[in-house]
C-alpha positions as CSV (number, residue, x, y, z in Angstrom):
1,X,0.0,0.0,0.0
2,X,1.2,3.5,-1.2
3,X,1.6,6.5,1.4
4,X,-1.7,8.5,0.6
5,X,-3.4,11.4,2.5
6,X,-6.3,10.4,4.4
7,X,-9.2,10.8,4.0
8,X,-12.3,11.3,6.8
9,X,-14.7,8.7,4.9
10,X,-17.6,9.2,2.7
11,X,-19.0,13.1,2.8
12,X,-21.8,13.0,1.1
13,X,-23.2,11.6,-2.9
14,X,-24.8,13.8,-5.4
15,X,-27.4,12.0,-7.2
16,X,-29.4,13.4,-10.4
17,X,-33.9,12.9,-10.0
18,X,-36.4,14.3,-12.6
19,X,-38.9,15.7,-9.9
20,X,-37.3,17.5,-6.7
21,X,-40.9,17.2,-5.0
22,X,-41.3,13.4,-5.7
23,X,-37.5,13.2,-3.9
24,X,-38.3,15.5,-1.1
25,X,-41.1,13.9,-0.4
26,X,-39.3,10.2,-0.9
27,X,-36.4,11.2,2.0
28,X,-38.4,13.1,4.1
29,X,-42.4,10.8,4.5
30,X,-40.5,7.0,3.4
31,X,-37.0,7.7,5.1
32,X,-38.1,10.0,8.0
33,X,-35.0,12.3,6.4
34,X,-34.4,16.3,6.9
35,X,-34.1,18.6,4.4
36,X,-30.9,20.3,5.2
37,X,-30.1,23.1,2.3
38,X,-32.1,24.1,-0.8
39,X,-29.6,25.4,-3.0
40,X,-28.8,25.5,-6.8
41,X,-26.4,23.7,-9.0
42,X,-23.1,25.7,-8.9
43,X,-21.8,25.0,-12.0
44,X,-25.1,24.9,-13.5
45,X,-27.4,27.7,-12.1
46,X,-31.0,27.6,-11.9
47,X,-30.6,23.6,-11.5
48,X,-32.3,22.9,-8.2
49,X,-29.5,20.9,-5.9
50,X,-31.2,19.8,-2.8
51,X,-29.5,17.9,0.2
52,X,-31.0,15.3,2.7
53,X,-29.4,14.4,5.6
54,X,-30.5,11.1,8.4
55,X,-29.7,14.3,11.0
56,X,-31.4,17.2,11.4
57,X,-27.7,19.6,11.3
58,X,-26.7,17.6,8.0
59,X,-23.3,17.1,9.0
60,X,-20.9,15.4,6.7
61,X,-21.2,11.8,6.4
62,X,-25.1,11.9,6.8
63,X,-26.0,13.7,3.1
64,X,-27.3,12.7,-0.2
65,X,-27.7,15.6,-2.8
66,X,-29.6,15.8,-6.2
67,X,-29.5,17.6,-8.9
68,X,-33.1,18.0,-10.6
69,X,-32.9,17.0,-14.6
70,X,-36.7,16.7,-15.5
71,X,-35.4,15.2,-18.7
72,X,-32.9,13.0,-17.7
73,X,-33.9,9.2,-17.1
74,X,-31.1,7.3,-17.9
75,X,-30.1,3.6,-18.5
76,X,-27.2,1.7,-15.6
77,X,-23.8,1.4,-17.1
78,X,-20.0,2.3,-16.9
79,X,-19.9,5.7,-15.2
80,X,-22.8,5.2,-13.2
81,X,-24.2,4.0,-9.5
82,X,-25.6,0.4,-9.7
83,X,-27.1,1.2,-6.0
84,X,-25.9,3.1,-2.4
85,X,-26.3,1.4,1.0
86,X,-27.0,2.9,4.3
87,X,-25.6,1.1,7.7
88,X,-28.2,-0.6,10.5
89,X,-27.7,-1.9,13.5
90,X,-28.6,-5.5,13.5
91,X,-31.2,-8.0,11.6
92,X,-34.2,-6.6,14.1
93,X,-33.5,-3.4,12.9
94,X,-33.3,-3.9,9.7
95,X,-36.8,-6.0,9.4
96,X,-38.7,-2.4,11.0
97,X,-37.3,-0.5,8.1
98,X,-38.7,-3.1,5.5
99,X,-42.0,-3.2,7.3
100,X,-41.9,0.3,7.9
101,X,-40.7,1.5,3.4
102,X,-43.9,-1.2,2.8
103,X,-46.1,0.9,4.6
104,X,-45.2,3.8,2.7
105,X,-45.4,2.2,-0.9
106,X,-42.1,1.2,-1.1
107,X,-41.5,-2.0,-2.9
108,X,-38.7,-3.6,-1.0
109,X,-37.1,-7.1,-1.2
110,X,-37.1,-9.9,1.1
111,X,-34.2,-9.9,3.8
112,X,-30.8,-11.4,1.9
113,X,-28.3,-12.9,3.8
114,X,-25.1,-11.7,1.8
115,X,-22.4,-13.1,4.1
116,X,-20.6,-10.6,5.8
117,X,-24.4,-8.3,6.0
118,X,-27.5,-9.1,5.6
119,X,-29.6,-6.2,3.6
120,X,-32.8,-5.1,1.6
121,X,-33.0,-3.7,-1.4
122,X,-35.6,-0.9,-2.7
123,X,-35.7,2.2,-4.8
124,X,-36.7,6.0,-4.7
125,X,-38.9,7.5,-6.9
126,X,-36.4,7.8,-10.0
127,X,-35.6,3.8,-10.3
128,X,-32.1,4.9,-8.0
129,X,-31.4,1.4,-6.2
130,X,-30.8,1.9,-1.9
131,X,-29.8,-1.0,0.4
132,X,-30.2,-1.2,3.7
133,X,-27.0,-3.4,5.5
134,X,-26.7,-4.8,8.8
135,X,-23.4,-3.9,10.4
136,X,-22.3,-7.6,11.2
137,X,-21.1,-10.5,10.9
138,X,-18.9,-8.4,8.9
139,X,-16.2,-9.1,6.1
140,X,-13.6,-11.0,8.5
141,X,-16.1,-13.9,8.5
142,X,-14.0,-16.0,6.2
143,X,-10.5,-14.9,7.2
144,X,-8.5,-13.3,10.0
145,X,-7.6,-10.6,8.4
146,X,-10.8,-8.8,5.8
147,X,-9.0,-8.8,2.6
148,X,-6.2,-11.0,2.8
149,X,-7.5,-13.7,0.6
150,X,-8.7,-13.8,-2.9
151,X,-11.9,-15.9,-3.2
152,X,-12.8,-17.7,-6.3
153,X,-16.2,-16.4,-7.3
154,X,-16.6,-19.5,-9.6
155,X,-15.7,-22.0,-6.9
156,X,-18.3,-24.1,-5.6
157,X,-20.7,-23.9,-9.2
């Protein structure tokens, strides 16, 4: 590993929606988000850029920004998100939220056991993928040390 600066962790992702209201309204009634900062699009003025935060003060770590494109549903591929995924605290928790993104409309998948996390998967009002991730077992469940082997992803089929 090279010498690099460090870095505090994730500050925040900037995401593009076709209907700022429809994305408010997705954060603040399904996710129980705040709207932190209504703002426009620095580079691009007159774009709406709007930030929601899990915290009422917004502080870094806890935001997720759009910009609003009415005209700008797009197809996955290089140089785009596949999907973003927010931390919980255990299985118990993580079966409220499902139950709790059902009863506002949310389509949301069954609980997956992905190893290391088990998670949920469901979208916002744009097709943008979220997941919802336990915190544990966690990725040292195969090895000592997370990251020290290579695993063969065709082993075993």
């Amino acid at each position: 590993m090279t010498d690099t600066p460090p870095t505090t962790g994730l500050h925040h992702v900037t995401n593009i929606c076709t209907d700022m209201e429809a994305t408010r309204e997705f954060y603040e009634e399904a996710l129980g988000w705040h709207t932190v900062k209504r703002t426009q699009n620095y580079d691009d003025p007159g774009t709406l850029h709007y930030y929601f935060s899990s915290t009422p003060e917004g502080e870094p770590g806890t935001n997720v920004t759009y910009f609003e494109y009415p005209n700008s549903r797009g197809q996955p591929g290089p140089g785009a998100s596949h999907h973003f995924a927010f931390g919980v605290e255990d299985r118990e928790t993580l079966e409220e939220w499902r139950e709790h993104l059902m009863d506002h409309g949310v389509r949301v998948s069954t609980v997956k056991d992905r190893t290391y996390f088990r998670s949920i998967y469901f979208s916002d009002p744009d097709g943008l993928v979220f997941e919802f991730a336990t915190q544990g077992p966690g990725f040292g469940v195969d090895e000592d040390r997370p990251g020290s082997e290579e695993i063969d992803p065709f082993e075993n089929r």
